[in-house]
N, C-alpha and C positions, 0 to 999 in steps of 0.2 A: 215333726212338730205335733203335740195335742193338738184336738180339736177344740181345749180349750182354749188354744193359747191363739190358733189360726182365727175364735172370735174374737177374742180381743187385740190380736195384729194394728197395728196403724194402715190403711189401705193402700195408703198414698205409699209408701214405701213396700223398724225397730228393735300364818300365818304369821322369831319376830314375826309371823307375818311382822304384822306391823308393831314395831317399839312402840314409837312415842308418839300416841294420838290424842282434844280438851277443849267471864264468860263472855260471849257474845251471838244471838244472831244473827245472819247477814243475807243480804242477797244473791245472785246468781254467781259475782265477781268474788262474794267471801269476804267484801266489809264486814267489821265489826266493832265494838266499842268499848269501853271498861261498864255502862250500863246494859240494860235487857237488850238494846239492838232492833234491828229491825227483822219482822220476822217474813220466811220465804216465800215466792211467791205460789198461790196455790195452783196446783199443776191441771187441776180443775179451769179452771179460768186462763192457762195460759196460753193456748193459742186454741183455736178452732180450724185452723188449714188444716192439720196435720192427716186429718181425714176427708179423703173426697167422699166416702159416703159413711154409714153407720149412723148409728142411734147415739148421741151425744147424750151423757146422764146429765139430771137435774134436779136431782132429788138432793136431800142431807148430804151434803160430805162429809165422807170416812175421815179423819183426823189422823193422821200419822206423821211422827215427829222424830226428826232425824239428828241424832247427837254423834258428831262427829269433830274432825279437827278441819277448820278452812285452811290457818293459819297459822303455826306455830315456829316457834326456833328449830323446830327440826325435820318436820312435814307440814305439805301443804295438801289436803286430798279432799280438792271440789269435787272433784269428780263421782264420789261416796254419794253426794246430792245429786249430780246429774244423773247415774244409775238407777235411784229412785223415782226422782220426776218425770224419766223417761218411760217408765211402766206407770206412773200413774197417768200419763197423758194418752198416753195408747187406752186403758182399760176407760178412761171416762171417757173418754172419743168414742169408743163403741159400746155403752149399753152401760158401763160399769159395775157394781155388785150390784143386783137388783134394781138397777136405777139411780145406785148410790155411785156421784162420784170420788177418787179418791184424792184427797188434797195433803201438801207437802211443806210442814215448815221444818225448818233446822235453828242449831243452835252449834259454836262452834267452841268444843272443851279446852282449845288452847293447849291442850297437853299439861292442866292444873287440876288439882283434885277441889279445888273453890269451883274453879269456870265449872267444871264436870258436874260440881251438887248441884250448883244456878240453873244449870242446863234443865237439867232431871225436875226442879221447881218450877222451872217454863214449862215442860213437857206437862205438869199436871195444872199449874195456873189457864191454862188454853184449853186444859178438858181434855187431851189429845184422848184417842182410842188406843191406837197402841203405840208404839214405838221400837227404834231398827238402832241399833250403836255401832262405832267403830270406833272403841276408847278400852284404854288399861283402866280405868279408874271405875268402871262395872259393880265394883263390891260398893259401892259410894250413892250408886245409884239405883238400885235393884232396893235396896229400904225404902225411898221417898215413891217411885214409885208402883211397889206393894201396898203402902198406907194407899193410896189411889186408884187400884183395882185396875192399873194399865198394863197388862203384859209388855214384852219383848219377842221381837219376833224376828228370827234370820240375824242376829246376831254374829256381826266377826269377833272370834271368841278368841279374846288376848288374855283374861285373869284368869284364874282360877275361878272366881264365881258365876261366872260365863259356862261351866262346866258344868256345876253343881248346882247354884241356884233353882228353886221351883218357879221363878218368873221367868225361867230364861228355857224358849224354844229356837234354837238352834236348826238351822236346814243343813249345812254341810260343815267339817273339820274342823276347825278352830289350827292357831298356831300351836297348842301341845300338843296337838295327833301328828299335825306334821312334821312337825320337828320328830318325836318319836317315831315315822315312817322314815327317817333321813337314812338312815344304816343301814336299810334295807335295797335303797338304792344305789349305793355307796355300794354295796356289796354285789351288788346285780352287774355294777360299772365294771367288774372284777376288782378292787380295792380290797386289802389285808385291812387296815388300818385307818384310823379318821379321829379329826379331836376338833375344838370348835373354837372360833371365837367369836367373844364377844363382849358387849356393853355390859357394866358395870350396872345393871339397875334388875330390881326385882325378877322382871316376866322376861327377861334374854336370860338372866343363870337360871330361872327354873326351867328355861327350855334346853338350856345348855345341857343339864343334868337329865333332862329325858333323853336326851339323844345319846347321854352317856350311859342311863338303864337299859336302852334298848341296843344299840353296839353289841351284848354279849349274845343275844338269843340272833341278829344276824353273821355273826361266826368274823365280828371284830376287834383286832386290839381298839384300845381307846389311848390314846396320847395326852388328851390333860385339856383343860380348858385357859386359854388367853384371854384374861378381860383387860377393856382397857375405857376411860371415862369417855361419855360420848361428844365431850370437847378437844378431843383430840385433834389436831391438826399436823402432827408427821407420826404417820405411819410405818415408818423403814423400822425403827425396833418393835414395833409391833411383829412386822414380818418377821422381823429376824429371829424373834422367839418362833414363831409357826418352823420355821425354818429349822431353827434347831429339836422343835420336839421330835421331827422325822417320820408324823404319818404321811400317807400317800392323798389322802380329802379333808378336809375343810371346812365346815359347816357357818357359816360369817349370823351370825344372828345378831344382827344390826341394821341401822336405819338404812336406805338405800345412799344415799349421798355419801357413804363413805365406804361403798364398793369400788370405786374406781379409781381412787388411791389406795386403798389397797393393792389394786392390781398392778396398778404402775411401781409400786413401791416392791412386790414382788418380782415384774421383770427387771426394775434396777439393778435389783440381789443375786439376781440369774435363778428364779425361784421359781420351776415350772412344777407344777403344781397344780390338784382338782379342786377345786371351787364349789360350797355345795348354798345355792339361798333360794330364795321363798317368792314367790308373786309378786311381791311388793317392791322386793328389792331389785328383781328384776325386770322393774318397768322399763320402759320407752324410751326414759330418759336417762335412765343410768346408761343402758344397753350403747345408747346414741354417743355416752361421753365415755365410755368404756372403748369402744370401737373392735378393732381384734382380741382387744385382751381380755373380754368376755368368752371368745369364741371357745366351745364345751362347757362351759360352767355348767353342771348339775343345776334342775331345778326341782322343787317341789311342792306341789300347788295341791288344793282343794277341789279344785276346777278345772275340766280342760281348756285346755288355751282358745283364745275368744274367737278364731277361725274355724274351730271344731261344728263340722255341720248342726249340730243340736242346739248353737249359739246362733242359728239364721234369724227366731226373732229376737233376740237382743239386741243382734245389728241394724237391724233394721228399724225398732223403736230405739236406739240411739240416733240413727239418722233422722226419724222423724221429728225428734227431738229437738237436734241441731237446728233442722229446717226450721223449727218453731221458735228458736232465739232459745235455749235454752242452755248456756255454758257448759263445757268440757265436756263435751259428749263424745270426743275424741278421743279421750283418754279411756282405754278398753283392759281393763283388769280386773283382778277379786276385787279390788278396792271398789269399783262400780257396777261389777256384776253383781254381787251379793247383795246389795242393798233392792238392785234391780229384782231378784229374784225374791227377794222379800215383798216386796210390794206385790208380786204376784202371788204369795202363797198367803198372802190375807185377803186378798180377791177367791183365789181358789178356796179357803176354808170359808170364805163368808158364804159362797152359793150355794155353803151344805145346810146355813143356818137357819132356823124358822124363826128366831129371834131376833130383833134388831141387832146389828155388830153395835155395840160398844166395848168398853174396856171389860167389863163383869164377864158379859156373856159369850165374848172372845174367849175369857178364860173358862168357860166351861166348855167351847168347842172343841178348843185343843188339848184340853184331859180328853176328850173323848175320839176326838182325830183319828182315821183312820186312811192308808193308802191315798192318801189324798195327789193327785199330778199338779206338781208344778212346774208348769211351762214346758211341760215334758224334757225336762234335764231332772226329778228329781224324784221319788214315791214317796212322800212323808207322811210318818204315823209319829203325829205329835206326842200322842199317848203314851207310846213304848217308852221303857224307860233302858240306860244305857248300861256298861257294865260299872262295876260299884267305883272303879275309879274315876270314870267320867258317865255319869247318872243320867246327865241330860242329851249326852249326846249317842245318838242310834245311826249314824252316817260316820264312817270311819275311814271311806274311801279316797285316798288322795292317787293324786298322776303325777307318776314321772316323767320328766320332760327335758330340754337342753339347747342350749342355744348354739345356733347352726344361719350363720351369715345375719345375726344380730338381729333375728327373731327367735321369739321361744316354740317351739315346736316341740311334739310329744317324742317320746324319748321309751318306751317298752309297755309292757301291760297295767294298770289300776292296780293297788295295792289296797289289801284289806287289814288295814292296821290295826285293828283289835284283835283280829285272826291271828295274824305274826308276831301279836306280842303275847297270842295266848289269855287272851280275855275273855275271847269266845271260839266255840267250836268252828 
């Protein structure tokens, strides 16, 4: 662990990725309402045990504003918020940026590209500094706030404009790198062959189709893509088309709740088969109602898995968290890590800054950003720019991984997915 990260520790103890994430904002529980909502509560202010000693800040709070989904017809991901409030409550408990603590409201996009602009209009109505997402609806919101000089920072990066955008600083992979690292893994598994399915909607077939450019440079057939709408509710011709195209993996690029009919829907068919999905899908609770019939599913994350010793304070400002009344802090995934990690890399870039952090002067840190540690999981040089396919992103690194007695556990070495698709030396 940094030494930056051992100060700001709590003492006392702390991509689909994802398809369909969108107004309202709510509290810890993820109420929300057809107007502005209530907004979150500040992690600056929300408890004071969490630390038996340190320097609690008291200065200005940092302003960061979290748009994400509490609530939708198709995910529910509190937890996005709990990953964030639990790094800010750690960093203001001890000393925070300069004395500055850092405070947490959200806004919940419903999985609507209306809720998602509202969102983005709260984030600048409130002044925020900057702002963290976990929405497809990014190209929607990256205009309102540019007119408002708020960066984006640690973005889980599901559009296309998450990639490319000039407001968008990215810390790790996004759902098109991984998905474009899938084949690679696929083929490490020993696997000939692999084809994908997936959801009928924008960002699952553009992922579907990187998985299908990058197939030929890991040395595989590609069998054809199955989409199917995500109201689906029987599955069996779904399989049975996977079934009959006749590759050996699987790539499911879909929402997690309809992994494990899938599954069942292929042991009915007698359809033994690799399984290939993403952090998201392979949460806790899919895994929990999946039971055996997860066991080997391929995975492929941005992140190592939350047990990974590098992940000790995460765990630990999650529990401190918890202690502090602060919802789903049990919930341990990208979905909550990344947000967490983000709160820390605008701690970390702010104690390079001689100017106050707000939104303007954030954006002149991170043009200029260099090797900066975050929470020692990450080296970021905001600055660098990525290669001309994806511009913004300079972190390519995803982990393969697999589940083994209905945890996900690492599964071979880091892949360097610009490197194996030939982007960079």
């Amino acid at each position: 662990m940094s030494l930056s990260l051992l100060r700001r520790s709590v003492c006392a103890v702390a991509l689909l990725g994802l398809l369909l994430v969108a107004v309202a904002c709510g509290d810890d529980k993820g109420s929300s309402s057809s107007g502005s909502g209530d907004t979150g509560t500040s992690a600056s202010s929300e408890s004071s045990t969490s630390s038996s000693s340190g320097n609690k800040a008291t200065g200005k709070p940092i302003k960061m504003f979290i748009i994400t989904t509490i609530e939708s017809q198709f995910q529910s991901l509190p937890e996005s918020v709990a990953g964030a409030k639990a790094a800010a409550l750690a960093i203001s408990n001890n000393g925070g940026v300069k004395g500055r603590p850092i405070s947490i409201d959200f806004c919940d996009d419903h999985g609507t590209p209306a809720a998602a602009t509202a969102c983005a209009r709260k984030a600048v109505s409130e002044k925020s500094d900057v702002v963290q997402m976990t929405t497809n609806f990014s190209s929607l919101i990256y205009p309102i706030l540019r007119a408002a000089q708020i960066p984006t920072v640690g973005n889980n990066m599901f559009s296309p404009a998450d990639f490319t955008d000039e407001d968008s600083w990215p810390l790790v992979p996004g759902s098109n790198i991984y998905h474009s690292a899938s084949p690679f893994m696929v083929a490490a598994a020993g696997k000939k062959t692999m084809d994908a399915a997936s959801l009928d909607i924008a960002t699952a077939v553009q992922n579907a189709n990187l998985s299908q450019a990058t197939a030929p440079k890991a040395n595989l057939g590609w069998k054809g893509v199955t989409q199917f709408p995500a109201t689906t509710t029987d599955y069996a011709p779904i399989v049975q088309k996977l079934k009959n195209a006749g590759s050996e993996a699987t790539t499911l690029i879909i929402a997690g709740p309809s992994i494990p009919p899938i599954l069942k829907a292929a042991q009915q068919l007698g359809f033994k088969h690799t399984w290939v999905s993403n952090p998201t899908g392979a949460s806790a609770a899919v895994l929990k109602e999946a039971g055996d019939l997860a066991e080997g599913m391929l995975v492929i994350s941005p992140l190592p898995t939350a047990d990974d010793p590098k992940f000790k304070g995460f765990n630990e400002e999650m529990d401190a968290a918890g202690k502090a009344g602060i919802k789903d802090t049990d919930k341990r995934t990208t979905v909550s890590e990344i947000p967490w990690l983000a709160v820390h890399a605008v701690a970390a870039i702010g104690d390079t800054m001689t100017d106050e952090l707000n939104g303007p002067n954030l954006i002149k840190a991170l043009n200029k950003g260099k090797d900066i540690d975050v929470a020692g999981l990450i080296t970021w040089s905001p600055a660098d720019k990525g290669p001309a396919q994806f511009p913004r992103v300079t972190n390519s690194t995803v982990y393969p991984q697999i589940v083994k007695d209905g945890k996900v556990v690492p599964n071979g070495d880091p892949i360097d997915t610009f490197k194996e698709m030939g982007l960079t030396s």
